[in-house]
C-alpha positions in Angstrom: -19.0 18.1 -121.5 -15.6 19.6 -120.6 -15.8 22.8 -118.2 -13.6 24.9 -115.8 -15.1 24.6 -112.6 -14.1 26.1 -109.3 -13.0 24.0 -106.3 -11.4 26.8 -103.7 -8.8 29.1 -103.1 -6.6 29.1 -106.2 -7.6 26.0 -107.4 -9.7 25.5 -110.7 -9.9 22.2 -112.7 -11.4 21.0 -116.1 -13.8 18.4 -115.4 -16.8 16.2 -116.9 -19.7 18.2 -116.3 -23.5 17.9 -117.3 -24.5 19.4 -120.6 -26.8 22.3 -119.9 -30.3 21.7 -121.0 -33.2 24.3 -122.1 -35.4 25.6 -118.9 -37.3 27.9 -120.7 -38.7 28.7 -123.8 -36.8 31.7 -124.7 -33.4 29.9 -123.9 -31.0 28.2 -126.3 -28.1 26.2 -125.7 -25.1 27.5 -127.4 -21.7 25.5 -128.3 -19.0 27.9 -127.1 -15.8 27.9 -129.6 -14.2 30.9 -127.5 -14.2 32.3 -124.3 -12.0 34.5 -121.7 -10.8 35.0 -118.2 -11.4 38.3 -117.5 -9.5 40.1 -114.4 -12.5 39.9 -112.5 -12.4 35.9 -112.1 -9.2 36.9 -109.5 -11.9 37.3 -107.2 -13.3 34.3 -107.1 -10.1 32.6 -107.9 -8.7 34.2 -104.5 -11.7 33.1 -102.3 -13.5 36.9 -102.4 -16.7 35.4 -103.2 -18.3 33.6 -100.7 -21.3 32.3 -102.6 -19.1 30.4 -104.8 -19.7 26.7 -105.0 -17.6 23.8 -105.3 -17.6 22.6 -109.2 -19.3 25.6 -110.4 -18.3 26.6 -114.1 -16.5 29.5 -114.5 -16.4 32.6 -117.3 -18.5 34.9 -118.5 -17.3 35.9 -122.0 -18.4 33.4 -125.1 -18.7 33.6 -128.8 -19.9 30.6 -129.8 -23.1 29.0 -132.4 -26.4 28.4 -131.5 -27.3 24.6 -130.8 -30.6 24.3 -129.9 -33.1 26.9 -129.4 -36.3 26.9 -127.1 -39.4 27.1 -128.5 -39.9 30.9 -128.3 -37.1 31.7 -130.0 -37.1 33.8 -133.0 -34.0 36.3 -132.6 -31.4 33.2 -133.5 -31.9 29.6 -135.6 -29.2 26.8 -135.1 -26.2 27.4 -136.6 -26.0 31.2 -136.0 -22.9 32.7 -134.7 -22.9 34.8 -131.5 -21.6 37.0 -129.4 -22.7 36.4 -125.5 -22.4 39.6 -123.6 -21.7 39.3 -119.8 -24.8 40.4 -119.3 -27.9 38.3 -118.7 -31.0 40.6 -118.9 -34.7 40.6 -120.1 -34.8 43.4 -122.1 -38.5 44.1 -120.7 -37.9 45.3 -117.5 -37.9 49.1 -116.7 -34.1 48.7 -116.3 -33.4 47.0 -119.6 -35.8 49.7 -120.7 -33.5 52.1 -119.8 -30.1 50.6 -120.6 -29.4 49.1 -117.6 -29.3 45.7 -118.5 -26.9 45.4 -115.8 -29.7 45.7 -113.2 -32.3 43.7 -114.7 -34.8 42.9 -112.5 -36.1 39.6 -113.3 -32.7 37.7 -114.3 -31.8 37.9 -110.4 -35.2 38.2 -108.8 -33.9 37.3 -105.4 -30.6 39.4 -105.3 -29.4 43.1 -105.0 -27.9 42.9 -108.1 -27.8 42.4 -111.9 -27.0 38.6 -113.5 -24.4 37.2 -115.1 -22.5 34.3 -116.1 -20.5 32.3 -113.4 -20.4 34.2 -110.8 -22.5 32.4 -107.9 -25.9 32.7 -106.7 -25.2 36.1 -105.9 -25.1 37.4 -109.3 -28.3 34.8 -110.8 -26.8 31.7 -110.2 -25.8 31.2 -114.2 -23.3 28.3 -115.2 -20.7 30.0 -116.6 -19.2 30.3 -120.1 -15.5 28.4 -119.6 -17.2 25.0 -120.8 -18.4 23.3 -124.0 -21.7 24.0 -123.7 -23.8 27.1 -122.1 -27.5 28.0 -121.2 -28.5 31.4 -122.6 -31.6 32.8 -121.0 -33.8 35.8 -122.8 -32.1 34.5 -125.7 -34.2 36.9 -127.7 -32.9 39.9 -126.2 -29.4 38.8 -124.6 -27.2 37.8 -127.5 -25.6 39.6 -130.7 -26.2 38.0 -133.8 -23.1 38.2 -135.8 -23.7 39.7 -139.3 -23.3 37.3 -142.4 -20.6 39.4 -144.3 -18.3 39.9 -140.7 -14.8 40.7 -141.4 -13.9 40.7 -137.1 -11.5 37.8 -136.0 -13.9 35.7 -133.9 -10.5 36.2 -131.4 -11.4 40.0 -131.1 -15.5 39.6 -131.4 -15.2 37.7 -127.9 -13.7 41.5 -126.5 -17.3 42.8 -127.0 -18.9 40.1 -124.5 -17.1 42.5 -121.7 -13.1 44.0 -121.9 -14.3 46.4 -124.9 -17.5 47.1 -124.3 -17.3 47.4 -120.5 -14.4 49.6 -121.4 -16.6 51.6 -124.0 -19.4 52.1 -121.1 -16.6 53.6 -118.6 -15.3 55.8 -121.1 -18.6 57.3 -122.0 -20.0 57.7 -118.7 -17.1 59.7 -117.3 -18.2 62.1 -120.6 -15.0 61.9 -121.7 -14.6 64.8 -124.9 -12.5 66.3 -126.9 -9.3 68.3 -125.3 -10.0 66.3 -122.2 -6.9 64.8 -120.2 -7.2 61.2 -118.7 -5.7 59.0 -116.0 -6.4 55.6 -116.1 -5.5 53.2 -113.4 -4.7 49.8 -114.5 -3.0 48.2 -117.6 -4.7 44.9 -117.6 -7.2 44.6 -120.8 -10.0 46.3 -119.8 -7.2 49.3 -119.0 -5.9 49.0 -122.2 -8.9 49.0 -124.9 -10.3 52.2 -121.9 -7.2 54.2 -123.3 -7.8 53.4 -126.7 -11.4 54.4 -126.5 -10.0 57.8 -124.8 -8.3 58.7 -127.6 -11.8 57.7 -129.8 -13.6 59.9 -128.1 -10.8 63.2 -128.2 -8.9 63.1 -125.2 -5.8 65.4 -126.1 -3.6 63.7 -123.3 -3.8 60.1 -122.0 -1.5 58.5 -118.9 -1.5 55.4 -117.6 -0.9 54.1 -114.0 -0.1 50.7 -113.0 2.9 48.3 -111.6 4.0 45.7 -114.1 6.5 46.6 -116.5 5.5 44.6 -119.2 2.0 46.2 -119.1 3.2 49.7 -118.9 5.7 49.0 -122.0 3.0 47.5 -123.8 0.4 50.5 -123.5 3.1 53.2 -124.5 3.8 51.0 -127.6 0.4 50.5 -128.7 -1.5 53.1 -127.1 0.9 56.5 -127.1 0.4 56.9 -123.8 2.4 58.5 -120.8 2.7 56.1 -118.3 3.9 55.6 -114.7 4.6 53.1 -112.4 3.3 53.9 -109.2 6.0 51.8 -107.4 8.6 53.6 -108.6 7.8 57.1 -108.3 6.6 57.4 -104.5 5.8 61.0 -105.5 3.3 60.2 -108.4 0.7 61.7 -107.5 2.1 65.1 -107.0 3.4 64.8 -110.1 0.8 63.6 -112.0 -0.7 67.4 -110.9 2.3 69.0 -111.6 2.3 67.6 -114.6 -1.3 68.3 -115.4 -1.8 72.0 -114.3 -4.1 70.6 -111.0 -5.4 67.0 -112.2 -6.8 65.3 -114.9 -10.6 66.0 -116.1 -11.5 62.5 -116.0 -9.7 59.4 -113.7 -11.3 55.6 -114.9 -10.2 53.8 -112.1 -9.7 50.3 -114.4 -8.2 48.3 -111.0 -11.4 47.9 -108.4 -10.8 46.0 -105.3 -7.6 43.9 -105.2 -8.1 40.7 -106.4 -4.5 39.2 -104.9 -5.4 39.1 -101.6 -4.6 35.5 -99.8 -7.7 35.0 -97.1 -6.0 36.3 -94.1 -6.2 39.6 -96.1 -9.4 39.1 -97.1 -10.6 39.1 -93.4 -7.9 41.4 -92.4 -9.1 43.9 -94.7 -12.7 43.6 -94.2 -12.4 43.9 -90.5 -10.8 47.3 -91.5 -12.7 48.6 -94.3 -15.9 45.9 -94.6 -15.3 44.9 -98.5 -12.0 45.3 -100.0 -9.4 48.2 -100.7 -9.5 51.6 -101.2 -6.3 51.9 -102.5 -7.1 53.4 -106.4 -10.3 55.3 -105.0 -7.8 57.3 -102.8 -5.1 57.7 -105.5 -7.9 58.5 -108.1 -9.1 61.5 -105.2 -5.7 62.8 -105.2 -5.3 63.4 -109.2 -8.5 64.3 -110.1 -9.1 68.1 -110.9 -11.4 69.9 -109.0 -14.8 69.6 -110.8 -13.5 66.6 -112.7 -15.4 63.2 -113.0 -13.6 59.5 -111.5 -15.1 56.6 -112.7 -15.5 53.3 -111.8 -14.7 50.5 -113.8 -13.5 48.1 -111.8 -15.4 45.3 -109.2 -15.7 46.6 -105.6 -17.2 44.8 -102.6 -20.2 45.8 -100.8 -19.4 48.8 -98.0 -16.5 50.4 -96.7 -15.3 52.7 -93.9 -12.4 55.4 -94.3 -14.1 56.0 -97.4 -12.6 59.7 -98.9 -15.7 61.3 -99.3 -14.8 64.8 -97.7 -12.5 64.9 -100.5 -15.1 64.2 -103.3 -17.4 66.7 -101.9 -15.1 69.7 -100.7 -13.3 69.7 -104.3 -17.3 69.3 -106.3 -15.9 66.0 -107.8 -18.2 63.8 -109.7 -18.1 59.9 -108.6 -20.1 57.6 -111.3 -19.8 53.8 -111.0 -21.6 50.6 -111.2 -21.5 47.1 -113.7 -21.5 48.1 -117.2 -24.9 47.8 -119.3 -23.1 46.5 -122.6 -25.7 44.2 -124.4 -27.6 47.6 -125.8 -23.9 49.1 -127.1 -23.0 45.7 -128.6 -24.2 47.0 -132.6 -22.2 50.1 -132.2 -18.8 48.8 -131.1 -19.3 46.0 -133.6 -19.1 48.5 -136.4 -16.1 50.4 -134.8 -14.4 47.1 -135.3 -16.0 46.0 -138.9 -14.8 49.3 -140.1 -11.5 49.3 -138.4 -11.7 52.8 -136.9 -11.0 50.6 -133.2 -8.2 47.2 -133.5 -7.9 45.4 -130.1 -6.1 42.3 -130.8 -2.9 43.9 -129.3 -4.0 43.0 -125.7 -4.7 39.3 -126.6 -1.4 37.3 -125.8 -2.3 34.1 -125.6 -4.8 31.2 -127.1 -4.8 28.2 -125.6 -7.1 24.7 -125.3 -9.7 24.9 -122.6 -8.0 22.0 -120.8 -4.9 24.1 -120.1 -7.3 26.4 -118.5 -5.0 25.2 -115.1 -2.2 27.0 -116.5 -4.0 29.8 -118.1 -5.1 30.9 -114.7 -1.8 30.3 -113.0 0.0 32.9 -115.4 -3.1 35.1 -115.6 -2.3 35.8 -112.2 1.1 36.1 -111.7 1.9 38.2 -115.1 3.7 35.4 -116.1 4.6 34.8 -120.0 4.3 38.8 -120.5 0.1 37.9 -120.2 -3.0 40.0 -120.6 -5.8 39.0 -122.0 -6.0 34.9 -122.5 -8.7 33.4 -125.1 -9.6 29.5 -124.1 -10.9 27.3 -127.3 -13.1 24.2 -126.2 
């Protein structure tokens, strides 16, 4: 089969790779027909994950149809269309018992964290979804069946493997409510369908924070928001209280850890903060109200120094973060879409054959071709 596979620092290729095969009984092999890079493939793409292999497949967003099933399988048949969430999980654990798929404890028995697809050993060691073919584990519990009488694009269905519904997740954790005002940091995707979602859930006032023109322009068109490009104003953040009476209630800090760096960086940066950048943590400490909530949407690395916790804890700020648990929220969000109170296919801007996945990546990272989010079709 065809995959995008990983072979160093800014270099991906589609290659002939071996179909994946049933392990165990509650897997199935499913026949991807669309998947995604998400923003959080920059890291690996830039060298930030060391556990990442040579001619390991890539992605972690799929909609695809079932084609073959292991023997234990009884939530899907052959021929079903589904919806893979990021997300590999159990759902028997006690943290899949408690919606935190994201931390299930037998997908990555030998790690300190959740599972999912192609990411490395560190996250499970999953093949990832940018191929032909994928292994789904706990295929009984890990994959949304789409409904017979669907009326969702199969283009925006693939949003609920991760963007939307890891955008959902941030949204409601930070409690976001009715006459609330949010900031959120970053305009990529995930950004995007987390200001939409604010708005959902009653926020009377929504800005926006990032650097790229194109993706500031595109969330005041479709989203109403105010926006701001921090390069531009070196004064933002005074303003951003000025102009909200003290700070917002809620920050959803959509960036993470940069994932630009060139590996001189890397090791520059570690050396100086031991995982990556602080950079929207500190601006997020600086426009939050005190009492307010920042959450974290985006990746970060493992620990850091210069860390602004004196400024969390004298101003009785709430910090929430952590990977989104999305399989259990999957239903819901489906229905926002089926009964169009939520549209997302604004921040899709490109479809392309998975053997231009090359170039795909090439713009993806340098906001080339006014990109955001890019769909590959095997």
């Amino acid at each position: 089969m065809r995959a995008v596979t990983y072979q160093g620092f800014m270099d991906i290729k589609v290659k002939d790779m071996p179909k994946p095969e049933i392990k165990n009984n509650d897997d199935i092999i499913v026949k991807v027909t669309h998947t995604s890079i998400c923003g959080s493939d920059r890291h690996f793409y830039h060298g930030m994950i060391p556990s990442m292999e040579k001619d390991y497949i890539v992605g972690h967003e799929a909609v695809g149809i079932v084609h073959e099933i292991g023997s234990d399988v009884h939530h899907v048949k052959i021929g079903d269309k589904i919806v893979i969430p990021y997300n590999i999980a159990c759902g028997q654990c006690v943290n899949c018992r408690n919606k935190l798929e994201s931390q299930c404890l037998r997908s990555n028995q030998d790690g300190e964290i959740g599972s999912c697809y192609g990411c490395s050993r560190i996250f499970g060691d999953y093949s990832g979804t940018q191929a032909e073919y994928v292994r789904v584990p706990f295929a009984n519990f890990g994959v949304f069946k789409i409904p017979e009488h669907n009326e969702v694009a199969d283009e925006e269905l693939l949003l609920l493997s991760d963007a939307y519904s890891t955008a959902y997740w941030g949204v409601n954790q930070a409690g976001v409510k009715s006459g609330d005002t949010v900031i959120v940091l970053g305009c990529g995707p995930i950004g995007l369908i987390t200001q939409k979602i604010a708005w959902y859930k009653g926020a009377k006032r929504v800005i926006a924070v990032d650097h790229v023109p194109y993706r500031l322009e595109h969330a005041i068109k479709w989203n109403h928001v105010e926006a701001f490009n921090f390069q531009e104003n070196i004064e933002l953040k005074h303003h951003l209280n000025e102009i909200t009476e003290g700070g917002a209630d809620v920050v959803i800090d959509c960036v993470g850890m940069s994932g630009k760096m060139k590996p001189i960086e890397i090791m520059e940066t570690a050396l100086r903060l031991q995982g990556g950048a602080l950079g929207a943590i500190e601006f997020a400490s600086q426009v939050i109200r005190i009492g307010g909530t920042i959450q974290l949407v985006g990746i970060y690395g493992t620990r850091y120094n210069q860390f602004p916790l004196g400024d969390f804890f004298a101003r009785n700020i709430t910090l929430k973060m952590g990977l989104a648990s999305v399989i259990h929220l999957i239903p819901f969000l489906y229905d926002l879409l089926q009964t169009k109170q939520l549209q997302l296919n604004d921040v899709i801007t490109h479809q392309l054959p998975l053997e231009e996945a090359e170039h795909a990546f090439r713009i993806f990272n340098s906001h080339k071709e006014n990109c955001l989010k890019i769909i590959l079709k095997p």
